[in-house]
N, CA, C and O atoms as a GROMACS GRO file, in nm:
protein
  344
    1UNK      N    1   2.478   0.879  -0.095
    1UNK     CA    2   2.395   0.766  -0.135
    1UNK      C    3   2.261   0.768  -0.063
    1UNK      O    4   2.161   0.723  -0.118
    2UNK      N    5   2.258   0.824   0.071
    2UNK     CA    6   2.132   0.808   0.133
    2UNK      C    7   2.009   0.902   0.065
    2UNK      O    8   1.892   0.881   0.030
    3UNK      N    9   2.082   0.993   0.068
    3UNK     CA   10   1.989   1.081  -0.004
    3UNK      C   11   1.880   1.040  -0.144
    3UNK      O   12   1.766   1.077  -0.172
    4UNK      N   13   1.969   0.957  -0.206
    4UNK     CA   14   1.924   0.930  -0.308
    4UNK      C   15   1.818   0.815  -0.307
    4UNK      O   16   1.711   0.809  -0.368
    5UNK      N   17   1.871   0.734  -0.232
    5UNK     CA   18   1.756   0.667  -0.162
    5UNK      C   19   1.660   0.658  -0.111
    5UNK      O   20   1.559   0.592  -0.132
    6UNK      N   21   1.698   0.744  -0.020
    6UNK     CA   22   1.547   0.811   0.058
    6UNK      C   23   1.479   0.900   0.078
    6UNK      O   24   1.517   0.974   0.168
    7UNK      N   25   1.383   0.926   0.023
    7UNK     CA   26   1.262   1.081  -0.028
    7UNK      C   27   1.212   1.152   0.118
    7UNK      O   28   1.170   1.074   0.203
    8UNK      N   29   1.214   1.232   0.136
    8UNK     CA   30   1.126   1.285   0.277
    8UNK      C   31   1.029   1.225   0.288
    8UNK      O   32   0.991   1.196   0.402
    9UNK      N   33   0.956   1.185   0.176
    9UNK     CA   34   0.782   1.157   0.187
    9UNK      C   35   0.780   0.986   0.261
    9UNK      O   36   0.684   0.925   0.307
   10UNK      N   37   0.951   0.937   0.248
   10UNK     CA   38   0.943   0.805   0.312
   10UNK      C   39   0.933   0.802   0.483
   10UNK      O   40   0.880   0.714   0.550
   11UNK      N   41   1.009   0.939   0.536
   11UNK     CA   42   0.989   0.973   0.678
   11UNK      C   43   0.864   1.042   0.724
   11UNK      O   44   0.853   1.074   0.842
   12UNK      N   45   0.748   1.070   0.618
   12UNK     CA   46   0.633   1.164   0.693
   12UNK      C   47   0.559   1.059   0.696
   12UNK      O   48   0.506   1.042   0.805
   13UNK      N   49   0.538   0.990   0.627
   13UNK     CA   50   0.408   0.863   0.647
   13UNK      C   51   0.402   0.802   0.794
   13UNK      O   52   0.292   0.792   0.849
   14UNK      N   53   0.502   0.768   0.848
   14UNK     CA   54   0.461   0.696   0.975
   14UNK      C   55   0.639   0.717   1.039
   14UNK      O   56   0.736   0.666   0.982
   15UNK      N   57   0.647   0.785   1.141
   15UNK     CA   58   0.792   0.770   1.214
   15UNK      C   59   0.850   0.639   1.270
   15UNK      O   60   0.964   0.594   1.283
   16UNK      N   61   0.677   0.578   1.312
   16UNK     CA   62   0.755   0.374   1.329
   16UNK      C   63   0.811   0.303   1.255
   16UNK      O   64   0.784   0.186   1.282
   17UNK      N   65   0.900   0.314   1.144
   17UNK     CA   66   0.893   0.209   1.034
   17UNK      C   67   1.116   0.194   1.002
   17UNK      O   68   1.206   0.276   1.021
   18UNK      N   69   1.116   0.062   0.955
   18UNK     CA   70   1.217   0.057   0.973
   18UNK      C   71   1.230   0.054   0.813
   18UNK      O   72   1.124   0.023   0.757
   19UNK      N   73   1.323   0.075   0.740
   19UNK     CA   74   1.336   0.065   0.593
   19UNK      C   75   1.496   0.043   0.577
   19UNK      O   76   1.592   0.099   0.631
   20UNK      N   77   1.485  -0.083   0.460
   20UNK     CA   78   1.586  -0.146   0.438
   20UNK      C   79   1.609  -0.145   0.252
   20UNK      O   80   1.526  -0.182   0.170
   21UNK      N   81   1.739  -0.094   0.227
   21UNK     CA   82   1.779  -0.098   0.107
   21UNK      C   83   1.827  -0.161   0.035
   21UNK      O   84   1.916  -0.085  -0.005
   22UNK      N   85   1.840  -0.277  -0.034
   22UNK     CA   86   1.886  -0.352  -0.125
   22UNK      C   87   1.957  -0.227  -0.302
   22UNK      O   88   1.897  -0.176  -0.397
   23UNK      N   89   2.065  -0.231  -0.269
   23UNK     CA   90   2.142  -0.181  -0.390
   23UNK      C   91   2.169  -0.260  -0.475
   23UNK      O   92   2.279  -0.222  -0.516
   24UNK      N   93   2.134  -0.365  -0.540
   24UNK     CA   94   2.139  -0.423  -0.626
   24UNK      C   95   2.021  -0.450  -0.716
   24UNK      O   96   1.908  -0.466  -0.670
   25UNK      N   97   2.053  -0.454  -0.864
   25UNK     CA   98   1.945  -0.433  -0.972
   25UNK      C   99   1.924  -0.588  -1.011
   25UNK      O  100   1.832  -0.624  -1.084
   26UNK      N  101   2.007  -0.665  -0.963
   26UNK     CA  102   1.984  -0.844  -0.989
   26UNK      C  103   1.961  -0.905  -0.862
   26UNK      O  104   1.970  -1.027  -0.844
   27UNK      N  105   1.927  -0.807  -0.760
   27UNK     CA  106   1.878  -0.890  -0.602
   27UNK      C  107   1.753  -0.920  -0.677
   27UNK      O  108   1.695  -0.843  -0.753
   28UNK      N  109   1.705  -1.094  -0.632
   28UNK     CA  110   1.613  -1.154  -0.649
   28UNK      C  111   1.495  -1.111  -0.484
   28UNK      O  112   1.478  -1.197  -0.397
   29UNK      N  113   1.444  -1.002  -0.475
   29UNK     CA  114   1.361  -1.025  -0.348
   29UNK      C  115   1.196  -1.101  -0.346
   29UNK      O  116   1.081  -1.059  -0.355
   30UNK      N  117   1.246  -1.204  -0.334
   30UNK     CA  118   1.093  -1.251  -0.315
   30UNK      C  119   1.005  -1.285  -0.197
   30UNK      O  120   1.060  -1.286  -0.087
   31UNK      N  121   0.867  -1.314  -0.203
   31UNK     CA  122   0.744  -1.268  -0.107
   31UNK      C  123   0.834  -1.370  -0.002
   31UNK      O  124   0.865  -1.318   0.104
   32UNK      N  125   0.878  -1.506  -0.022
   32UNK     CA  126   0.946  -1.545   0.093
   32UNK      C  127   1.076  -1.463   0.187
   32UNK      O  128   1.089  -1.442   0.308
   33UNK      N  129   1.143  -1.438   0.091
   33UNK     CA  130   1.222  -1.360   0.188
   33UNK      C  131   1.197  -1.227   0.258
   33UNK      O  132   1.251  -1.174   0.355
   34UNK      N  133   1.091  -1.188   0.171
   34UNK     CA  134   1.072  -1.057   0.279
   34UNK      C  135   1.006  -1.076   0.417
   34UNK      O  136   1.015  -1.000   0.514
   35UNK      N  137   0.923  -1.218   0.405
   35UNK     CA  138   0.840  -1.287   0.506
   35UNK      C  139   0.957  -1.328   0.620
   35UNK      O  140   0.949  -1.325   0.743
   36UNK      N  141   1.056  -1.363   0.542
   36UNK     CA  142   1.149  -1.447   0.686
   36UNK      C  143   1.221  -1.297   0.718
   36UNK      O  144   1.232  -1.270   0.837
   37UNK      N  145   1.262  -1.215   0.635
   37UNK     CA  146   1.330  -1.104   0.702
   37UNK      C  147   1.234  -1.065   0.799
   37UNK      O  148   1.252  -1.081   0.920
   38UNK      N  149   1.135  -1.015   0.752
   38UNK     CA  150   1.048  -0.969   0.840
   38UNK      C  151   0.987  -1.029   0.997
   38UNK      O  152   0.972  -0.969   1.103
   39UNK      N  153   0.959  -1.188   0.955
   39UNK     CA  154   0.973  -1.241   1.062
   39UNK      C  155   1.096  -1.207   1.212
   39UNK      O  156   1.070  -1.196   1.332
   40UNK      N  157   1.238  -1.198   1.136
   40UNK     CA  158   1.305  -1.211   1.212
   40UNK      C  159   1.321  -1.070   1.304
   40UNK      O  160   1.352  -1.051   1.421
   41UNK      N  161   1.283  -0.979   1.188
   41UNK     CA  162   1.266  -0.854   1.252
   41UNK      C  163   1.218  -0.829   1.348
   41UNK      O  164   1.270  -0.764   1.438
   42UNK      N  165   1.072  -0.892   1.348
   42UNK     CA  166   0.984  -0.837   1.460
   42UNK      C  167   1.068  -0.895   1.603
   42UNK      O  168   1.091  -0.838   1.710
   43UNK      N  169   1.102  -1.047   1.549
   43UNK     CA  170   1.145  -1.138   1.683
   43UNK      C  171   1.262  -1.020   1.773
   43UNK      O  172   1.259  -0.988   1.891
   44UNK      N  173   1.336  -0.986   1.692
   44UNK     CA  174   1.482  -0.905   1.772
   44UNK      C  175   1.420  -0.771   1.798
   44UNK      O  176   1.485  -0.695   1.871
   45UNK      N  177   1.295  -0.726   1.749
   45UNK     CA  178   1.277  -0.613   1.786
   45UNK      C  179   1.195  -0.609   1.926
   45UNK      O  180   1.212  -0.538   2.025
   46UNK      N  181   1.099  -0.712   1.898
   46UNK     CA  182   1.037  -0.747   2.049
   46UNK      C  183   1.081  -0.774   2.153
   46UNK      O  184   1.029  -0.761   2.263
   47UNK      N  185   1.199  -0.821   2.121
   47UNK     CA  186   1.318  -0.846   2.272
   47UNK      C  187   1.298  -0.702   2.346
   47UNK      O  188   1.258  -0.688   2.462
   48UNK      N  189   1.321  -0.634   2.287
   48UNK     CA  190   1.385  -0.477   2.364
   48UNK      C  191   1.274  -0.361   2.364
   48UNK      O  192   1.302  -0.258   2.425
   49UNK      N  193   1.135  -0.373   2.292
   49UNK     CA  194   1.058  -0.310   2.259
   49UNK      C  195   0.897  -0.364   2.268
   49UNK      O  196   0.901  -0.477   2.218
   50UNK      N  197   0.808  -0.345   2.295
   50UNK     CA  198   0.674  -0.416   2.326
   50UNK      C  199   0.616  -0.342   2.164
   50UNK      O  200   0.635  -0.223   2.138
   51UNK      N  201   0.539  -0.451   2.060
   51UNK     CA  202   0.498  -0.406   1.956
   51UNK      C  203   0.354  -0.517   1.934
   51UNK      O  204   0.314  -0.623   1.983
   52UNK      N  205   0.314  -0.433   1.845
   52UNK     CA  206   0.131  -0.497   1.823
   52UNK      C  207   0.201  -0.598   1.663
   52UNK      O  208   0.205  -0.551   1.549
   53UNK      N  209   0.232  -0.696   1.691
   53UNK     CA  210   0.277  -0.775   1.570
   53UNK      C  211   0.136  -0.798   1.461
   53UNK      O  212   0.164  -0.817   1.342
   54UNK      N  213   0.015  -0.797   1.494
   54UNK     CA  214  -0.071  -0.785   1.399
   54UNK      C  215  -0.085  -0.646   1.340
   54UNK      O  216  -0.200  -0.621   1.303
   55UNK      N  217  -0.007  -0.562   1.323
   55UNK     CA  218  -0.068  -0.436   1.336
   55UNK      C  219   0.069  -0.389   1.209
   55UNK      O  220   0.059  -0.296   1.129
   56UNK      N  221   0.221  -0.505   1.226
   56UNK     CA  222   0.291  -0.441   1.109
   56UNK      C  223   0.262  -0.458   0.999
   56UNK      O  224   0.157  -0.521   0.982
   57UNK      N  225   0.321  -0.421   0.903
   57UNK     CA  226   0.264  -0.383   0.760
   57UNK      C  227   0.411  -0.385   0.687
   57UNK      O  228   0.509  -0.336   0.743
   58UNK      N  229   0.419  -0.443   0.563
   58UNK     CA  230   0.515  -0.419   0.490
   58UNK      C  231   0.498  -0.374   0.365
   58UNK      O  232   0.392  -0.392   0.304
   59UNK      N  233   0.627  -0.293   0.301
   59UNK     CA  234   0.579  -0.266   0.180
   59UNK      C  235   0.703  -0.261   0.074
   59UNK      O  236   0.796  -0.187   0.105
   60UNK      N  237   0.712  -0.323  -0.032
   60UNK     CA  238   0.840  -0.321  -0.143
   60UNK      C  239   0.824  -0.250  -0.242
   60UNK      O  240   0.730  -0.280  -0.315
   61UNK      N  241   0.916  -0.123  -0.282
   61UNK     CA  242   0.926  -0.042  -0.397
   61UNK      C  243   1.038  -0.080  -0.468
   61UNK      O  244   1.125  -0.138  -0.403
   62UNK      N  245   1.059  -0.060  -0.599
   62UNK     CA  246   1.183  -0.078  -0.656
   62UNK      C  247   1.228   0.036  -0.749
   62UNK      O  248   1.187   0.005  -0.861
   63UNK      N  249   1.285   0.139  -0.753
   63UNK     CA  250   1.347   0.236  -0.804
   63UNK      C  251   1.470   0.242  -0.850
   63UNK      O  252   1.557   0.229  -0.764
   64UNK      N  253   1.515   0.262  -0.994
   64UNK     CA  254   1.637   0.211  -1.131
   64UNK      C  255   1.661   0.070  -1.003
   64UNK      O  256   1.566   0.002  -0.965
   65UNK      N  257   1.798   0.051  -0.955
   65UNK     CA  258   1.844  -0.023  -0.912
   65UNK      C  259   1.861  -0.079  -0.781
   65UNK      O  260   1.954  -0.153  -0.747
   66UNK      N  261   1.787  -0.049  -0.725
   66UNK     CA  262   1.769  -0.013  -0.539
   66UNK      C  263   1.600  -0.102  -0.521
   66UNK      O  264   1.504  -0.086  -0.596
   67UNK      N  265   1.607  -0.178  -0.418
   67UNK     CA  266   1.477  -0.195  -0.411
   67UNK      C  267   1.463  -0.184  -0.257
   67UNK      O  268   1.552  -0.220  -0.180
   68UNK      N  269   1.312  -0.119  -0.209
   68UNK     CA  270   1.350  -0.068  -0.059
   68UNK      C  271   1.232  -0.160   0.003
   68UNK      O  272   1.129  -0.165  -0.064
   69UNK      N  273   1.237  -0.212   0.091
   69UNK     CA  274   1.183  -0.281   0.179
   69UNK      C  275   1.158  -0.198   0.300
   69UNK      O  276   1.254  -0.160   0.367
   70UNK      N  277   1.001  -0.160   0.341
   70UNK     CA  278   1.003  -0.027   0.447
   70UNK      C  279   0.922  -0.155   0.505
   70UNK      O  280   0.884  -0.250   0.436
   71UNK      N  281   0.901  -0.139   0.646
   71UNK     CA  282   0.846  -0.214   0.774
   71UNK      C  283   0.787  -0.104   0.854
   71UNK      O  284   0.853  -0.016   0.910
   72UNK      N  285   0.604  -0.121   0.856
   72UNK     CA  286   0.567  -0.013   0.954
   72UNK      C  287   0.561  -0.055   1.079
   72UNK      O  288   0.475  -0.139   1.056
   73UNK      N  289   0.581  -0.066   1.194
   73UNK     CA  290   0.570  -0.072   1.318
   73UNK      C  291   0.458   0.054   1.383
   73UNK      O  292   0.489   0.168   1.417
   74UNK      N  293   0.372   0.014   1.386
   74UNK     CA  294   0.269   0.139   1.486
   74UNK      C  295   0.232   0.056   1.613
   74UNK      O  296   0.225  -0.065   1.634
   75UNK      N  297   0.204   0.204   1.716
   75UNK     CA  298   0.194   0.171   1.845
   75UNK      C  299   0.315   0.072   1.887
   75UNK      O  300   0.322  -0.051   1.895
   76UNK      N  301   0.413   0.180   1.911
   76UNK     CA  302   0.534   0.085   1.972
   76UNK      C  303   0.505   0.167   2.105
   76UNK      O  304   0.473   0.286   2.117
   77UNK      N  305   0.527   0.066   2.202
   77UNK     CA  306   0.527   0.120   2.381
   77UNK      C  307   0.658   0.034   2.419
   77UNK      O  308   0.707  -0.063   2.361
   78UNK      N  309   0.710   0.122   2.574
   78UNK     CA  310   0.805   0.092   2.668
   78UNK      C  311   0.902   0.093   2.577
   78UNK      O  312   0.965  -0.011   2.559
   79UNK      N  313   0.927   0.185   2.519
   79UNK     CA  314   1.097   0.198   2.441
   79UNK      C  315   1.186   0.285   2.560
   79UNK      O  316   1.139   0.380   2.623
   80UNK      N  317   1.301   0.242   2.573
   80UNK     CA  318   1.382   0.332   2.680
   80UNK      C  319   1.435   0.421   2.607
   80UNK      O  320   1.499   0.419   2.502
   81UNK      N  321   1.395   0.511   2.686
   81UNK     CA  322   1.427   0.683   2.649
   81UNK      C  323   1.569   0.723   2.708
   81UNK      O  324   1.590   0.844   2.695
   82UNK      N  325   1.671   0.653   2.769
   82UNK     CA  326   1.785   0.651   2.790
   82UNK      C  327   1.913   0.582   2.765
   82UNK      O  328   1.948   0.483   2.830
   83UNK      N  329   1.968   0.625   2.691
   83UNK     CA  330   2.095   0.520   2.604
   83UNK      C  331   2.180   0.505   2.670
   83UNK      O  332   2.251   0.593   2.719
   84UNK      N  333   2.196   0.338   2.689
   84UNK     CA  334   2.345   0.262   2.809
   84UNK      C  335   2.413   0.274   2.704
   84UNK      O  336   2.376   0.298   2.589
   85UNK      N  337   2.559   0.249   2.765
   85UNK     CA  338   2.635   0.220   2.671
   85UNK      C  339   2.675   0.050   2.762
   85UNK      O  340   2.665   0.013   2.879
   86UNK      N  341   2.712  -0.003   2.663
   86UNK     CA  342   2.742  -0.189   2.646
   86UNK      C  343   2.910  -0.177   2.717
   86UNK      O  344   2.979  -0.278   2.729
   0.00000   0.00000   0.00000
């Protein structure tokens, strides 16, 4: 399934970006919800990560039945380069 979803050309544009798939052809996505997803995004991502919140960018494609919601994040600093385990 991933494959089919996701094109290489979605990973060369920018390596910051988070992209989210909606598999459904009757998901209603509208400009509000991508606003509050997105909102919430940045909030949980900023916990753990320092990001230029004026600086993300969103963008919605919809292909047959899939609609993808990609989130650019540029200039992310202080990400830990060492994985704890919980």
């Amino acid at each position: 399934m991933v494959n089919v979803v996701f094109k290489e050309s979605d990973f060369l544009q920018d390596p910051n970006q988070l992209i989210i798939f909606i598999d459904d052809k009757d998901a209603e996505v509208t400009p509000q919800l991508i606003k509050a997803m997105t909102e919430d995004m940045i909030k949980v991502i900023s916990k753990h990560i320092e990001i230029d919140c004026s600086k993300v960018k969103v963008n919605l494609s919809s292909e047959q039945d899939t609609k993808k919601i990609i989130i650019y994040i540029p200039d992310v600093t202080n990400i830990p380069r060492t994985a704890t385990r919980i």
